[in-house]
N, C-alpha and C positions, 0 to 999 in steps of 0.2 A: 640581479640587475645586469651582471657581467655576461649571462647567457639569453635575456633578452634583445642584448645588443647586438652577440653575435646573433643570434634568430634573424633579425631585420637587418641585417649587415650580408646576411645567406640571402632573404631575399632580392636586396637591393644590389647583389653584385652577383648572384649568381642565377635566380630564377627568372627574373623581370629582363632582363639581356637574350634568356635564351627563348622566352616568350616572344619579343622585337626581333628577333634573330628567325622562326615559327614563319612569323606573318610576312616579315621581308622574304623569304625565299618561297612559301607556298601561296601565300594569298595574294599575292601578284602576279597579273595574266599577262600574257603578252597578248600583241595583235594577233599572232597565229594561233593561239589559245583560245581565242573569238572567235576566229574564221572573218572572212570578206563581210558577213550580213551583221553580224554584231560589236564590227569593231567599234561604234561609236559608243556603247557601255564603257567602254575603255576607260576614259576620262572619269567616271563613275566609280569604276572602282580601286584606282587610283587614289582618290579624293579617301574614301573610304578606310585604304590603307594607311595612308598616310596620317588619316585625324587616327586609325588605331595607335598606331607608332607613338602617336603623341600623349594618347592617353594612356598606353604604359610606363612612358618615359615620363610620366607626372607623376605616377605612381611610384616608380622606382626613385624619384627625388625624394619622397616623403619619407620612406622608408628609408632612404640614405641619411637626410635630415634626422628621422626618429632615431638612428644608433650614433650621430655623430651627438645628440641633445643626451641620450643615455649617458656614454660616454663621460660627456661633462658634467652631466648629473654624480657619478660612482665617484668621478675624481674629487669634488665638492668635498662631500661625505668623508670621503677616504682623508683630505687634508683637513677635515673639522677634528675627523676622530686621530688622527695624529699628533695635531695639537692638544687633542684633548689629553692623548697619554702623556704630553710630552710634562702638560701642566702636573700629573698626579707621578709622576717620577719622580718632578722638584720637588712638589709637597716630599715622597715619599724621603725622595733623598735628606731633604734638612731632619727627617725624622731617623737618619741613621739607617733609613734599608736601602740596598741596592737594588732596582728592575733592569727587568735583561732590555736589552737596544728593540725599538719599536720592528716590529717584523710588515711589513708591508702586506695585507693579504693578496693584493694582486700577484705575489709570486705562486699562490696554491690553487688559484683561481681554474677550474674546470671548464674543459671546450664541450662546445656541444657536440653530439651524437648523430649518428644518422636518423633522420626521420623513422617512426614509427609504422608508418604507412607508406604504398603506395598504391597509380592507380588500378582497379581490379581487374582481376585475369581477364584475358581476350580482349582488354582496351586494347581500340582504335584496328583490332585485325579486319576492317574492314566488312566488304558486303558479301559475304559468303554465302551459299545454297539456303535456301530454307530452314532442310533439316538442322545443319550446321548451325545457323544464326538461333533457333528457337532450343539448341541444343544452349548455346554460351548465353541467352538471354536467362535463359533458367537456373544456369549454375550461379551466375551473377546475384540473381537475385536471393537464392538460397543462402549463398555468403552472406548476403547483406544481413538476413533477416538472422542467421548466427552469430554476428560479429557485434548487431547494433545494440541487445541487452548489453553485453560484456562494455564495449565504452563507454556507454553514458553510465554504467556503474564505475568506469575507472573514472571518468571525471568528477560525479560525485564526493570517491573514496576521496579523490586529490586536494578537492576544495577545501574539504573540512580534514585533512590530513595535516601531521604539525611538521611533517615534510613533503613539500610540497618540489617537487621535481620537475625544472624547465628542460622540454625536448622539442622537437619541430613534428609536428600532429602527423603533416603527409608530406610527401615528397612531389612541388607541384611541377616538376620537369619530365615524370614519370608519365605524367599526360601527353607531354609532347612527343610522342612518335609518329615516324614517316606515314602520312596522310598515304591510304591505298587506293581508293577510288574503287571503282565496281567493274570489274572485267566481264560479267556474266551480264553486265547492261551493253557494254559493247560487242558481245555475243547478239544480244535480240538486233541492234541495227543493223549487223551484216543480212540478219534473215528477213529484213524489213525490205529490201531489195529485189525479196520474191526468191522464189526457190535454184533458181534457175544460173542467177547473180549470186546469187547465197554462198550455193555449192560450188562452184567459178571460183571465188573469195575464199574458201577455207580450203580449197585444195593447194591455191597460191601461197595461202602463210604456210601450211603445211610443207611448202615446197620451201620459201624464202622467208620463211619467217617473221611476216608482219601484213595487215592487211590490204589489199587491193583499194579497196571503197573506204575503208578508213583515213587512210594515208593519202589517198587521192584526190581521195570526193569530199567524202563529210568533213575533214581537218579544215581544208581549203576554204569551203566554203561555209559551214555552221559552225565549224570549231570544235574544239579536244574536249568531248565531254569529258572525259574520266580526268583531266585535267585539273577542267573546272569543279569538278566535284570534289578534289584534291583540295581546291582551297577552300571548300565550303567546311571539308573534315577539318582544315588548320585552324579555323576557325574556332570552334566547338573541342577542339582540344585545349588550346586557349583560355579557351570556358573554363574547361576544368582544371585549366592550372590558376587561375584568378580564384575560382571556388576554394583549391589547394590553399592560398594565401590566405585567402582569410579565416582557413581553419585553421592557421599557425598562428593567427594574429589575435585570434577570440583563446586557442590554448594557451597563449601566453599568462591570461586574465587571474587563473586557478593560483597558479604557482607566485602570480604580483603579491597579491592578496596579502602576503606576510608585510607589505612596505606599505605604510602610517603616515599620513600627511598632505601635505598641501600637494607638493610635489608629484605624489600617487595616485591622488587625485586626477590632477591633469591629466597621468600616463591613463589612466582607467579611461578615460572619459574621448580621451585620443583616438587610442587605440580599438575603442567601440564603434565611435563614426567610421574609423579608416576602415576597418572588416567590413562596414556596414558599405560603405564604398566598393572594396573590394568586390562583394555582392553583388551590386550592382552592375559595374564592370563586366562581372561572368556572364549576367544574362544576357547585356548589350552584345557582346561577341557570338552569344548561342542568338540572338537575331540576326546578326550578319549574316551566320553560318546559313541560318534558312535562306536570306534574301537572296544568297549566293546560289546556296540548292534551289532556289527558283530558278535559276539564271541558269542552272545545269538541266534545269527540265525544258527549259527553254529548246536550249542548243540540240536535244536527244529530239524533240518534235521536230524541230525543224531539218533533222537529219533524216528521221523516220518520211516527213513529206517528201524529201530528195528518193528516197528510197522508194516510195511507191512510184515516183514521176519515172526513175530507172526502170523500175518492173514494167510499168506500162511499155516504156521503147522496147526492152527486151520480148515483153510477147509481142509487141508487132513484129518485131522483126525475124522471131521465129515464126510467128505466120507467114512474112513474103517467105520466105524461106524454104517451108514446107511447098506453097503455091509455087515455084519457082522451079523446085524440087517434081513437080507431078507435071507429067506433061496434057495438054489439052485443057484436062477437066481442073489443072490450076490454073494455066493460064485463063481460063473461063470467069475463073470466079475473083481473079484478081482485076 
């Protein structure tokens, strides 16, 4: 009981904070983030963040609630069975034996461990080359399909085990890292400006280190894709730290199982809704995330149309150019 408490005391003060902590620095855009033509989303996804905000912060109360109700749950227990020794000392005593002074088990009581899991290699590194990405997709999945007999044979062993061992399933902060966005997409827009503008742009970062047309053109006025797509990934990591939560909160289920009663009851029946919430929770954020990664495709079109509208001025105006350049038979034909 004393390590379910801490369990949901780990959640509610350590992993729900740093989720809120996630969505407040990544999934909030600025205006500049927008550009000029999409700043009125703004208010959208503001609204957005904010009800997220709220529904972790309801989360992290329950989970607070659930260790502060444990809590006074153990202490209950702990003063019945105190009393209980205290009564079977007297007995003992009028019968002439002495028992030794009641020991509190709260002084032997074990802390919980580090999680068992976390989340799988190459999470969240982002949107790398083909080869690269169909490289980490593969190992991923190879892990899974090695890892997932062995668990659900350890959960079985555990259930019907007559020790029944409380730890935290995964570790749901290990989902949370720095959103990378796609640099090989901000690669295609510079060349979306024609070859001309293109090669112009990458000799300049090359020189100063950041782009021409990025920083100029498309920031200003379509906005920071890779930005945006930043918080689409904050999102969807989110996801899987909510997922993470409610696999500590259904692992807890195995190891309850030993505690009998009314009382256990409740916890059982609690603690299935709340996972099953939890649940739910994860997929609503992995929908944000997309609605978000719309709004990053959004921004990438409308930077790509900027960039065709560039290429067209840049060949006209290599063509007066060249015309300009020839004498007679340009001036002729301009």
């Amino acid at each position: 009981m004393d390590l379910a408490r801490q369990l949901m005391e780990r959640q509610a003060d350590g992993h729900l904070p740093a989720m809120r902590g996630t969505i407040s620095s990544w999934g909030t855009l600025s205006d500049s983030d927008l550009g000029l033509i999409l700043q009125r989303l703004k208010p959208i996804n503001d609204a957005i963040v904010l009800e997220g905000d709220k529904i972790l912060g309801k989360i992290e109360e329950v989970y607070s609630l659930g260790s502060s109700n444990m809590k006074a749950t153990l202490e209950a227990y702990l003063r019945a069975d105190e009393a209980a020794y205290c009564e079977v000392q007297k007995v003992a005593s009028e019968m002439g034996v002495q028992l030794p002074t009641y020991k509190d088990p709260r002084d032997s009581f074990s802390s919980l461990g580090a999680a068992e899991q976390t989340a799988p290699p190459f999470y969240g590194g982002g949107d790398p080359d083909l080869p690269v990405q169909a490289f980490q997709d593969g190992y991923r999945s190879g892990t899974f399909v090695q890892e997932q007999p062995a668990q659900i044979l350890d959960r079985i062993g555990e259930t019907f085990s007559a020790d029944r061992g409380l730890r935290e399933t995964v570790d749901p902060q290990s989902f949370l890292v720095t959103p990378t966005g796609s640099l090989s997409e901000i690669e295609d827009l510079r060349w979306s400006a024609g070859i001309v503008l293109g090669s112009v742009d990458w000799v300049f970062e090359q020189i100063f280190g950041f782009s021409l047309l990025d920083e100029v053109v498309y920031k200003p006025f379509a906005g920071d894709w890779n930005r945006v797509q930043q918080a689409s990934e904050a999102w969807t990591h989110v996801g899987g730290a909510l997922g993470a939560v409610s696999q500590n909160t259904t692992g807890m289920l195995p190891a309850m199982a030993e505690w009998t009663g009314r009382g256990s009851e409740a916890f059982l029946g609690a603690a299935t809704v709340i996972a099953g919430a939890d649940s739910l929770a994860s997929s609503a954020a992995g929908a944000v995330s997309v609605l978000i990664s719309g709004l990053a495709i959004l921004v990438k079109e409308i930077s790509k149309a900027i960039g065709k509208c560039l290429e067209k001025i840049a060949n006209f105006l290599i063509t007066k150019a060249a015309e300009a350049a020839t004498p007679v038979a340009g001036w002729a034909v301009a």
